[in-house]
Every structure is written in structure tokens, then in C-alpha cells.
C-alpha positions in Angstrom: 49.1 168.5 101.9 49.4 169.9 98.6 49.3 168.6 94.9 50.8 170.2 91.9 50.3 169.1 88.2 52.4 170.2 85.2 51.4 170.0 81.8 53.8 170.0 78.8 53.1 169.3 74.9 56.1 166.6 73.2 55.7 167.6 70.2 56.2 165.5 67.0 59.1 165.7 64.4 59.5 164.5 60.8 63.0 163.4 60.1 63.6 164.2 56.7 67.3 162.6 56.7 69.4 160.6 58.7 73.4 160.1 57.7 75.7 158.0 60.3 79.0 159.2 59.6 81.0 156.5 61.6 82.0 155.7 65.2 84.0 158.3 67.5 87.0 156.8 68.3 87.2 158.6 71.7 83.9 157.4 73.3 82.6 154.5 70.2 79.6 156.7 69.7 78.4 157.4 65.9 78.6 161.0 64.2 75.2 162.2 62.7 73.6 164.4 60.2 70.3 164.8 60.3 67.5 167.5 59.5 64.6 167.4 61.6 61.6 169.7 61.4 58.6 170.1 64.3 55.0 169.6 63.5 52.1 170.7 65.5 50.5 167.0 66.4 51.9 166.2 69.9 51.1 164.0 73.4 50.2 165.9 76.3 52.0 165.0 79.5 50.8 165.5 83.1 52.6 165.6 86.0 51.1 165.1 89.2 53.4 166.4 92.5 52.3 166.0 96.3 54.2 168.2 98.9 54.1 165.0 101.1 55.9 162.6 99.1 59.1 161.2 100.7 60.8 159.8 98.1 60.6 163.5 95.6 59.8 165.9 98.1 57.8 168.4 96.2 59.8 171.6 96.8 62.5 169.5 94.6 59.9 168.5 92.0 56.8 170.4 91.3 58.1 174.2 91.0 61.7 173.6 89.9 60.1 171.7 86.9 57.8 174.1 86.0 60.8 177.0 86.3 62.9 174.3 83.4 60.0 174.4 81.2 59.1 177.4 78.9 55.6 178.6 79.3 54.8 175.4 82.1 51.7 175.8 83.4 51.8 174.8 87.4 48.7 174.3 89.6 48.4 172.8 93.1 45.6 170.9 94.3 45.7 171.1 97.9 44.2 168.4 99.7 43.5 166.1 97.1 45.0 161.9 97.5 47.9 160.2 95.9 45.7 159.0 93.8 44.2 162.3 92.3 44.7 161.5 88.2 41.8 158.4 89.0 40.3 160.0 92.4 39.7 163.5 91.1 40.0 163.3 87.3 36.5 165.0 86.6 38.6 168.3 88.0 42.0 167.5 87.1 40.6 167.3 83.0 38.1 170.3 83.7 41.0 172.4 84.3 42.9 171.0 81.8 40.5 171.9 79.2 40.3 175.3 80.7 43.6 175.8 80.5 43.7 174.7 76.9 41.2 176.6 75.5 41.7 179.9 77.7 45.0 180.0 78.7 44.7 180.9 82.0 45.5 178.8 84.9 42.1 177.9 86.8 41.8 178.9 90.0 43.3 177.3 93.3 41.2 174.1 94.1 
């Protein structure tokens, strides 16, 4: 069994204008213009994957992600439960913070 985690930064954006222009009349959505600028405040998001999971096996989850996402950082767990983001989060956020601060992905648990 393996587990994968992914973690990507959202990052936060200041909308300095917003214009609706009116309704399309092929498909009733509205036309915008707006000017919006990134900041560096952001969530972090973790994704968990499992190569045993029958409902996304991981071969369709885990590294296809990480190949859609610029500069994704990808590392499996192997052996760890389901339920490894409450079962093993002393490791899961150790290599997090590793990650973070070093940026080098830890090494194979």
C-alpha cells in the first residue's frame, strides 16, 4: 500500500475592480472587466492519495496531479492508514515544515 500527499499554496487576490457589462445572449452569462492582482498571503492545501483506494485509484490521482501543478511537491507514504492526516500527523507536518523551509522533498517514509 502506498500514500501520496500533494501540497499546493491558493494564493490570495485583491480585486481592485469589478464592471458587469451585461448578459451574453448566446449562453445568459454576464461579460466582465476586472483587474485582479496576487498577494503573497495564501491557504496551504494537502492532498492525501492511497494506491489502494477504489473509488480514485491512485495511478489516476496522486502523480497526474502533481504533473498539472507547477512546482507540486509529491511524496508517498507507504504503509501508512486511510486515516494518515489524524493517524500520522506528527510526520505528515514534520515533512511539511521541511519541505517549507528547505525545499527539498523529505525522504521516503
Amino acid at each position: 500500500m502506498t500514500n501520496t500527499s500533494l501540497k499546493l499554496s491558493s494564493f490570495a487576490k485583491i480585486n481592485s475592480f469589478l464592471r458587469i457589462l451585461g448578459k451574453r445572449p448566446d449562453d445568459g452569462y454576464h461579460e466582465l472587466v476586472t483587474l485582479l492582482q496576487t498577494v503573497s498571503l495564501c491557504d496551504e492545501i494537502n492532498f492525501q492519495f492511497r494506491d489502494d483506494d477504489q473509488i480514485v485509484p491512485y495511478a489516476d490521482s496522486g502523480p497526474l496531479s502533481a504533473r498539472l501543478v507547477k512546482d507540486a511537491i509529491l511524496k508517498t507514504y507507504k504503509g501508512f492508514p486511510h486515516g494518515m492526516p489524524t493517524t500520522n500527523a506528527e510526520q505528515i507536518n514534520a515533512d511539511t515544515i521541511v519541505t517549507e523551509l528547505l525545499g527539498a522533498v523529505p525522504a521516503e517514509s
